[in-house]
C-alpha positions in Angstrom: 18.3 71.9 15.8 15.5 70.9 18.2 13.4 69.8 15.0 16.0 67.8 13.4 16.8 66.2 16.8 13.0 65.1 16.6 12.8 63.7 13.3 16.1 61.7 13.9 14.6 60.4 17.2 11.3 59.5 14.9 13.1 58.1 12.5 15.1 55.3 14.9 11.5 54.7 16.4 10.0 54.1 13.5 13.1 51.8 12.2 12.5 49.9 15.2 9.0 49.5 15.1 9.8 47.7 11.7 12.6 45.5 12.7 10.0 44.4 16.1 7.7 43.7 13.2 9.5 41.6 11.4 11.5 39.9 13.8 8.0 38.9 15.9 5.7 38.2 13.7 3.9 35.0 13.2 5.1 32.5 10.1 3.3 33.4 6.9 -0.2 31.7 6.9 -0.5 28.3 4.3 -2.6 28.4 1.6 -6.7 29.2 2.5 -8.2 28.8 -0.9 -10.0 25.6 0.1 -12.1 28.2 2.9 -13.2 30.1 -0.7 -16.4 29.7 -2.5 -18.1 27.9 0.3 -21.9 27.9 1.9 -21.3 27.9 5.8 -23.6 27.0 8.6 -23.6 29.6 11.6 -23.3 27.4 14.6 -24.8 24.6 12.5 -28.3 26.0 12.1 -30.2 28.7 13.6 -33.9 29.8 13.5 -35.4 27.0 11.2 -39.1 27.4 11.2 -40.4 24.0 10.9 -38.2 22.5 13.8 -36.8 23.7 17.0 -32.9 22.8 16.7 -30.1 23.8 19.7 -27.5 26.0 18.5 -24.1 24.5 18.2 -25.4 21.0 18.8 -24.7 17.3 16.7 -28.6 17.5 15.8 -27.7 21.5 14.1 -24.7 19.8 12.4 -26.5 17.3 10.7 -29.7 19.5 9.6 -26.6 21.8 8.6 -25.1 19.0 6.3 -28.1 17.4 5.3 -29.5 20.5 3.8 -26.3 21.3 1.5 -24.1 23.3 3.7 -20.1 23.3 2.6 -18.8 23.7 6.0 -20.1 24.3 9.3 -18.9 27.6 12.3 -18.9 26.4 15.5 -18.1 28.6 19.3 -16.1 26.8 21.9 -14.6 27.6 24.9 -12.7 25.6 27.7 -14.3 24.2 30.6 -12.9 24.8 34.3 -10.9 21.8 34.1 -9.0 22.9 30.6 -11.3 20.4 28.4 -12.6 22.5 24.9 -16.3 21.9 24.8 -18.6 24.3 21.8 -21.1 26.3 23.6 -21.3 29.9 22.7 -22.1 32.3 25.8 -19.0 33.0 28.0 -20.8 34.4 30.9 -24.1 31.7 31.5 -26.1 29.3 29.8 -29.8 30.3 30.5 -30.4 31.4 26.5 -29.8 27.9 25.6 -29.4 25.3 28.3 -31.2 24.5 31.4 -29.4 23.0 34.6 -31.5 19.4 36.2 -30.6 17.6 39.4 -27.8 19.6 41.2 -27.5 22.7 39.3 -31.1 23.5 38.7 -31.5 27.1 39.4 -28.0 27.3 38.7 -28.1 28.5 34.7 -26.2 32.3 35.4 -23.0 30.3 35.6 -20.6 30.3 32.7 -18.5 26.6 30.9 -15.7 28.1 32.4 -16.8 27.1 35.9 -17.9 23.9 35.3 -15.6 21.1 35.0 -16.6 18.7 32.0 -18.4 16.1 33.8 -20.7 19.0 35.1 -21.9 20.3 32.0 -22.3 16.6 30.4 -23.9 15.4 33.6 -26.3 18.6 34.5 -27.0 20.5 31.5 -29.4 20.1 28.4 -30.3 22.2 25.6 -33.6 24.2 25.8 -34.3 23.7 22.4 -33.6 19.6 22.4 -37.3 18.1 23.1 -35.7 14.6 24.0 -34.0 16.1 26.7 -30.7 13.7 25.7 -28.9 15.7 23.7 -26.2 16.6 25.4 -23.1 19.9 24.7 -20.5 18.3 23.1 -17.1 18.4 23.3 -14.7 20.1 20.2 -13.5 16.2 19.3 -16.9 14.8 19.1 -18.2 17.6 17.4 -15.2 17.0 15.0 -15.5 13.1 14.6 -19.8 13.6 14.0 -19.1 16.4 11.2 -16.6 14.0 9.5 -19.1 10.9 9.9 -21.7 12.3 8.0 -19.2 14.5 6.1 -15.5 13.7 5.0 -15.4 17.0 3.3 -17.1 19.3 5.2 -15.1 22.3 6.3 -15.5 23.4 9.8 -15.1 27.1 11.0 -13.7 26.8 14.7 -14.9 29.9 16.9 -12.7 30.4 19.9 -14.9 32.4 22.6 -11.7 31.9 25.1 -10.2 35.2 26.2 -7.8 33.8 28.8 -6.2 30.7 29.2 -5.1 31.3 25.8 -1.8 29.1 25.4 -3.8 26.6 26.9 -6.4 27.1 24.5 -3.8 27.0 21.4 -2.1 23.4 22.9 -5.4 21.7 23.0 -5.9 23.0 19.4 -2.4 21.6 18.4 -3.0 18.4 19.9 -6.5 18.1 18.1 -4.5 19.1 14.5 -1.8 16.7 15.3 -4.6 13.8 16.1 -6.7 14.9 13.0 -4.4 16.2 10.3 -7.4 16.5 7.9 -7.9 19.4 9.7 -5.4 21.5 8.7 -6.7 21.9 4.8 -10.6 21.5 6.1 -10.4 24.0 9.2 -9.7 27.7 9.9 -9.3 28.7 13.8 -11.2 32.2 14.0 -11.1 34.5 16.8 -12.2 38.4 17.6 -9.2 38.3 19.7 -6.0 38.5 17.7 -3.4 37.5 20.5 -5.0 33.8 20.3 -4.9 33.2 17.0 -1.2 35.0 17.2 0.2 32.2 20.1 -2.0 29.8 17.8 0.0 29.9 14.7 3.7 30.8 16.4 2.9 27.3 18.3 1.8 25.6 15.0 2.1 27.3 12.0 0.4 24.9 9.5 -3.2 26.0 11.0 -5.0 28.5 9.0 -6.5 31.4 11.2 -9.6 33.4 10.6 -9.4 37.0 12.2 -12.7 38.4 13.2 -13.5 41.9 13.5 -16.8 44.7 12.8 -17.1 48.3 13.1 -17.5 49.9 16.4 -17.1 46.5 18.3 -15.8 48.5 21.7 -18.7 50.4 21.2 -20.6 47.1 21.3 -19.3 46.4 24.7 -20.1 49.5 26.5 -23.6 49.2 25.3 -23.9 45.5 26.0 -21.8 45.6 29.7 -23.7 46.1 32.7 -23.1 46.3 36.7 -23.9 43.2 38.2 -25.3 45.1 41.0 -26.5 48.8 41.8 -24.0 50.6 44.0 -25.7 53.9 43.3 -25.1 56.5 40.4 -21.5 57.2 39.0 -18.7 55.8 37.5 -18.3 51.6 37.6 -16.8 49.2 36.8 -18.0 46.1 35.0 -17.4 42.9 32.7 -17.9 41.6 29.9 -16.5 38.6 29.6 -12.6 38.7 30.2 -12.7 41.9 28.9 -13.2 45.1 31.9 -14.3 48.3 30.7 -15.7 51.4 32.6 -18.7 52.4 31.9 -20.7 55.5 33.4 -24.1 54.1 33.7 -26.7 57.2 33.0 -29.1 56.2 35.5 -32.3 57.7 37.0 -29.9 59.5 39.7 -27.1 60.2 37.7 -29.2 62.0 34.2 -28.6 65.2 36.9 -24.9 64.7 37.3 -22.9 66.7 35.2 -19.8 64.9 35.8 -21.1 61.7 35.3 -22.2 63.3 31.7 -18.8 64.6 30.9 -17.3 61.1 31.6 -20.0 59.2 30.1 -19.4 61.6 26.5 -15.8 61.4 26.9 -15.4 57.6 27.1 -18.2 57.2 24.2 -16.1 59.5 21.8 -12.5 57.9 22.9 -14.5 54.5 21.8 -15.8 55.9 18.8 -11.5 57.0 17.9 -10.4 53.6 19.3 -12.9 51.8 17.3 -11.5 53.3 14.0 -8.2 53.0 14.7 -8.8 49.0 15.6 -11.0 48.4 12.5 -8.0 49.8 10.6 -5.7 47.9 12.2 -7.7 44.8 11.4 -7.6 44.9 7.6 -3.5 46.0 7.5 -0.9 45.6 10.1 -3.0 43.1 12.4 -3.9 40.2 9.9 -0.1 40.9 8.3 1.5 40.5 12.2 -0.1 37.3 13.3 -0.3 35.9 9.9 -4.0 35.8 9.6 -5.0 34.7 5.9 -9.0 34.6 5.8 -10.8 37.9 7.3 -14.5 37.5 8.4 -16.6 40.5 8.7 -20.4 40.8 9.8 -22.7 41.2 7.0 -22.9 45.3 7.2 -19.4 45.5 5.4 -20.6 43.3 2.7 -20.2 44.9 -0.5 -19.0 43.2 -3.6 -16.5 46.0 -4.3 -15.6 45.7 -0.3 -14.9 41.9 -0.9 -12.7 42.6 -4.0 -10.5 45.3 -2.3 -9.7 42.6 0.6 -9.3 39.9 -2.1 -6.9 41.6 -4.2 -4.6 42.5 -1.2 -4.4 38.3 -1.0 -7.5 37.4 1.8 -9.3 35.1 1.8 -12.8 36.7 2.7 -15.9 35.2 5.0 -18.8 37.4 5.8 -21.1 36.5 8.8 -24.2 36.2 9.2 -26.2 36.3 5.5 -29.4 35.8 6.1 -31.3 37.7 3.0 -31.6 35.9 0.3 -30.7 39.0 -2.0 -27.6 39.4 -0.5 -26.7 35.9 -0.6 -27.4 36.4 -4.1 -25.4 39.6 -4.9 -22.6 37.9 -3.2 -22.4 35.0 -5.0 -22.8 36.2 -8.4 -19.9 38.0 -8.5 -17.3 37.2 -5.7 -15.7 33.8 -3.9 -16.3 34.1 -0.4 -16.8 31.8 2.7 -20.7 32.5 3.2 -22.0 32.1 6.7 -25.6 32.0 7.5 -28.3 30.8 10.0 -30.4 29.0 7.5 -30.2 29.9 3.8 -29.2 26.4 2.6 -29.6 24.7 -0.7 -32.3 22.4 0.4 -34.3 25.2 2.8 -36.7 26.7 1.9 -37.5 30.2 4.0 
């Protein structure tokens, strides 16, 4: 009795698992094929050996463009006072900008504490030898891409893990000003509730959804304490995102507890991580009507490609920068290619 009681109850669960699915998901995506068979630039241009070129700046888009690229990726995030600026790094800008006057010394800070004036007034690129250039905001990156290129297709990072209906509005209003956009663009995102509130707000936008294996592995590896409080258990950030991690320091290699929590949270990541990859490539994508899935270049097998592209995806794979791969991958599937710098007029 007990057992039939049991699969009766799992049976209404599951039933209503379904019907919540159905009755909350996101409006089935519009077409993507124009984000198919395309050469992409990875935040413009990266790494180009004969010139030293900012990352996700005007002067990356046009090498990008001038050197034969299809489309271009750029990150963006909002700045304190809600306006969308591309910049990649969440927590501070020392890898690529330096602060002058006022906020010299100041580089650990993130675009989310600055308000827009600040970052155009105090901040330049590392990389820029003028010393002019300065980070641009999402609409002027826009209105230069489509200057030098009507046709371009432009791959729209969001790096924003809060704020996120603000996010999504600013987006809207940006697609409703430049309705090109909506067959030339794709919004991508690691973070699946954004590009969820993005397409329930405007479902003509096509969204992009992110994802790699062991990516929560990533950010136990890549979080650390912002200052020593001694060996054990803490707490830290990365990002938006918190996560405990039991840092296996000089004085805590002799702890056995710290050990047993340290291996416990590493193989609960390692079962979380699978379970989320899953997730990605079935009942995630399907939910928020994702219709392009972008993968880092380690998934990248034609046969890999095809399985995703016969389920309906459209498929991008970031970042190819091997010219054998590139190759493989175009000679026998249509994907959305994103590299640093293997254009059609580089030579590397």
């Amino acid at each position: 009795m007990c057992l039939i009681t049991l699969a009766l109850l799992g049976c209404v669960v599951a039933l209503v698992l379904v019907a919540l699915f159905y009755l909350f998901r996101a409006p089935k995506s519009p077409d993507a094929s124009f984000f198919n068979d395309i050469l992409i630039g990875h935040r413009g241009c990266r790494y180009i050996k004969t010139k030293s070129i900012p990352e996700n700046s005007l002067s990356a888009v046009r090498y990008s463009i001038e050197h034969g690229s299809d489309g271009v990726e750029l990150d963006c995030q909002l700045t304190k006072d809600g306006e969308i600026v591309v910049f990649h790094d969440t927590l501070a800008m020392q890898r690529v900008c330096y602060g002058i006057d006022k906020m010299e010394g100041k580089n650990s800070i993130g675009i989310g504490q600055l308000t827009l004036e600040e970052v155009k007034k105090y901040y330049r690129y590392i990389d820029d030898e003028s010393g002019k250039e300065q980070i641009p905001t999402l609409e002027e990156y826009i209105n230069f891409v489509f200057s030098l290129d009507p046709k371009q297709v432009i791959m729209i990072e969001v790096k924003q893990y809060s704020r996120l209906a603000l996010m999504a509005k600013k987006l809207d209003e940006l697609y409703k000003k430049y309705p090109s956009l909506y067959r030339q663009s794709t919004v991508a995102s690691f973070n699946p509730i954004l590009l969820y509130v993005m397409r329930k707000l405007n479902p003509k936008v096509v969204t992009n959804l992110l994802f790699k294996r062991g990516l929560l592995g990533d950010w136990m590896k890549h979080s650390r304490p912002t200052e020593s409080k001694g060996p054990g258990l803490k707490r830290v950030y990365s990002g938006d995102f918190p996560t405990v991690l039991c840092e296996l320091s000089e004085g805590s290699n002799k702890n056995l507890k710290d050990k047993i929590i340290y291996s416990s949270l590493e193989a609960l990541t390692k079962i979380l991580d699978k379970m989320w990859y899953y997730a990605n490539i079935t009942v995630i994508p399907a939910f928020i009507g994702s219709a392009v899935l972008g993968f880092d270049a380690s998934l990248a097998t034609v046969d890999y490609l095809k399985s995703l592209q016969k389920r309906g995806y459209v498929t991008n794979v970031w970042v190819v920068n091997t010219p054998e791969l590139k190759k493989t991958l175009l000679d026998n599937v249509k994907l959305a290619l994103t590299t640093d710098f293997l254009f059609p007029k580089e030579e590397h």
